[in-house]
N, C-alpha and C positions, 0 to 999 in steps of 0.2 A: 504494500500500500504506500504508495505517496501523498507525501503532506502539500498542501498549498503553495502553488508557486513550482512545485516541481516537476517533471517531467521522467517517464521511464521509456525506454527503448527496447524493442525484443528483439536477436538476432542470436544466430546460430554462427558456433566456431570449430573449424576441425582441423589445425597443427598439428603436426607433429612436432615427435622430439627434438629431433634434427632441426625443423626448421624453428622452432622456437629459441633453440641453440643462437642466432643469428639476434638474437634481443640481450640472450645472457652476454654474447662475446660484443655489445655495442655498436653491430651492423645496422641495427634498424634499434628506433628507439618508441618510435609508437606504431599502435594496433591501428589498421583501419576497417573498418568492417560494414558494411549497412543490414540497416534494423528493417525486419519485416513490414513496415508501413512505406520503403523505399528513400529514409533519408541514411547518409552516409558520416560514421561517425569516427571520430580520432581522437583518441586517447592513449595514455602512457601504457607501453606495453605489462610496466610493471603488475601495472592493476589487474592482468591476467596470471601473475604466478603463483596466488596461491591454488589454480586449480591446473597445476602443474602435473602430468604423473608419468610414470616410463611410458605409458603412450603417446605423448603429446595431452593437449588440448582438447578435448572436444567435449557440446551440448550446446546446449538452449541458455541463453545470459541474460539478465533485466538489468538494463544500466540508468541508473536513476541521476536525473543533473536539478540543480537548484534554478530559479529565475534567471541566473546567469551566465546559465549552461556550466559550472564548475558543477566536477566529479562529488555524487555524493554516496553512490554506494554501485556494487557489482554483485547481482547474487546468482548463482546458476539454478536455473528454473528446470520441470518436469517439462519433457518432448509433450507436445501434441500429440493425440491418439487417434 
């Protein structure tokens, strides 16, 4: 649930290890991805490693932003059925 003034995002990610590799070694330093309603969005790639695992990356993310579009939370959501 978000609070007033803020905004969430839906979008699906699928990294691997490897290529996630290329964030940890400071090749690439933000994610860009677009959200299910077709807007496209960039943030620090950090905000994805705690859902880090030997397989890479992958699921469904709800990225929540304030009125100002600043970062205010990442959660990884249940797939659609």
């Amino acid at each position: 649930m978000t609070n007033v003034g803020q905004r969430q995002f839906i979008f699906s990610v699928s990294i691997s290890q490897q290529e996630f590799l290329k964030y940890y070694q400071g090749a690439a330093d933000c994610a860009l991805v677009t959200s299910e309603c077709g807007h496209r969005l960039r943030f620090p790639a950090l905000r994805l490693r705690p859902f880090l695992s030997h397989h890479g990356i992958t699921g469904r993310f709800a990225l929540t932003v304030d009125n100002n579009n600043r970062f205010v939370s990442l959660q990884r959501i249940q797939s659609r059925r």
